[in-house]
N, C-alpha and C positions, 0 to 999 in steps of 0.2 A: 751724613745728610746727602739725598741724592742730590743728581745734579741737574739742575733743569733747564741747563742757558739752550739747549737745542728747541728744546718743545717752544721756551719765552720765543726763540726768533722767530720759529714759524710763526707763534701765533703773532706775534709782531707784523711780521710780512702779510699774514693773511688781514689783520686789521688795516693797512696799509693800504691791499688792493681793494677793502669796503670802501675805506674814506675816501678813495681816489672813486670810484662805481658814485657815493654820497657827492662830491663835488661835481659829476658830472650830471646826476640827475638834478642838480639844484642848478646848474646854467642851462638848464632844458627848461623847469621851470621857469628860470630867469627870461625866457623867448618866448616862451607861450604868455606869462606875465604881462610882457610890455606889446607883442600881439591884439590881446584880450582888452589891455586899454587904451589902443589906440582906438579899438574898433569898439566903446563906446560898452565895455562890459565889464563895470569897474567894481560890483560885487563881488564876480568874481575871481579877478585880480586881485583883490584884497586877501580872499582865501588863499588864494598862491601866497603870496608874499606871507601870509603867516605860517604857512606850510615851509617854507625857504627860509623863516628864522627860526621853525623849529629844525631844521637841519643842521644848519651854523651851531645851534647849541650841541646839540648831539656829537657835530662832528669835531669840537671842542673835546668834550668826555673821550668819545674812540682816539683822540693825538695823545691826550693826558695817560691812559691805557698805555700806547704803544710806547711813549717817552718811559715810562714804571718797567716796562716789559724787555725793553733796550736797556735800559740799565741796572738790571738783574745778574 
């Protein structure tokens, strides 16, 4: 059986540096979010805020990925 633990790390690591890229554009969102409804533009704050829980889901699935991929 070959052996894959080199290819699982990188792709570990590279999944890694998405979800860390993921968390930062969701506290960017997070800014323009609370921007957006101070100033009285709360539609589309709203979209934000659903766009930034689909991220958290997501970036749930890519941790579950790298945790499977770490311990290969």
């Amino acid at each position: 059986m070959p052996d894959y633990s080199e290819a699982n790390i990188v792709t570990a690591d590279a999944l890694t540096l998405l979800l860390h890229n993921q968390h930062a554009i969701c506290a960017a969102i997070e800014e323009v979010t609370k921007s957006l409804s101070e100033n009285g533009v709360e539609g589309v704050a709203a979209n934000a805020i659903a766009a930034m829980a689909t991220l958290d889901t997501n970036a749930q699935g890519i941790i579950d990925a790298i945790m499977r991929l770490r311990q290969l």
